[in-house]
C-alpha positions in Angstrom: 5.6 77.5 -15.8 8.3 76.9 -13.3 5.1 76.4 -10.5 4.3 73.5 -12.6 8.0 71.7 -12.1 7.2 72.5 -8.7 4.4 70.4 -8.4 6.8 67.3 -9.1 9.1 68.1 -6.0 9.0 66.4 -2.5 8.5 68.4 0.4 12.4 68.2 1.4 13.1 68.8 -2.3 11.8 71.9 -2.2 13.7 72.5 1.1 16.9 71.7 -0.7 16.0 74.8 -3.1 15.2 77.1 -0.7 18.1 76.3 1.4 20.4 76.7 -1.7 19.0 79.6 -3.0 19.9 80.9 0.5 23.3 79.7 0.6 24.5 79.8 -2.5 25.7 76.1 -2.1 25.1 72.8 0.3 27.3 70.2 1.6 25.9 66.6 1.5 26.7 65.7 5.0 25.9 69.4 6.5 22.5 68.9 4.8 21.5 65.4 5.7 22.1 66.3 9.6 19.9 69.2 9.0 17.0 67.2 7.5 17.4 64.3 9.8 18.2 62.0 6.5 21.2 59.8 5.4 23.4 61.2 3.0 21.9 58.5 0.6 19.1 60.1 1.0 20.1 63.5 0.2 22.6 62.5 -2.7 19.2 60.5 -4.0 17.6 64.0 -3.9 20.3 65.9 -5.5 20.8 63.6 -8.7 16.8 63.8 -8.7 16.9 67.9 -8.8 20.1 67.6 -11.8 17.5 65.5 -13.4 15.3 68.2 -13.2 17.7 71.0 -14.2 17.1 73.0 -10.9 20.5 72.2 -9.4 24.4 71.0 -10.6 25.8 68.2 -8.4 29.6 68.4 -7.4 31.6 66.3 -5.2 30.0 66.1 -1.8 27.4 68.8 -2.4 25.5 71.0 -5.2 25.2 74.7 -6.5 21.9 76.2 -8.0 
């Protein structure tokens, strides 16, 4: 079931999993230089992945 949810994920969604499953935990700004993206753009990302139960948001970052 859980390849279904993954079907609903962008590409640097799913690049935000891996990476946290890796890590344990991400930091907004560490992440968006990473990606190439504006921290908008990653916090956008992150409240979409809460949304979708894979991930809990914190201040400045997230945990699986």
């Amino acid at each position: 079931m859980e390849a279904d949810l993954n079907l609903d994920l962008s590409d640097r969604e799913s690049l935000i999993l891996d990476k946290l499953a890796r890590e344990g935990s991400l930091a907004v700004g560490q992440l968006a230089q990473e990606l190439g993206v504006s921290e908008v753009t990653v916090r956008s990302d992150l409240k979409s992945l809460e949304d979708k139960g894979f991930v809990s948001r914190t201040r400045g970052g997230a945990y699986p």
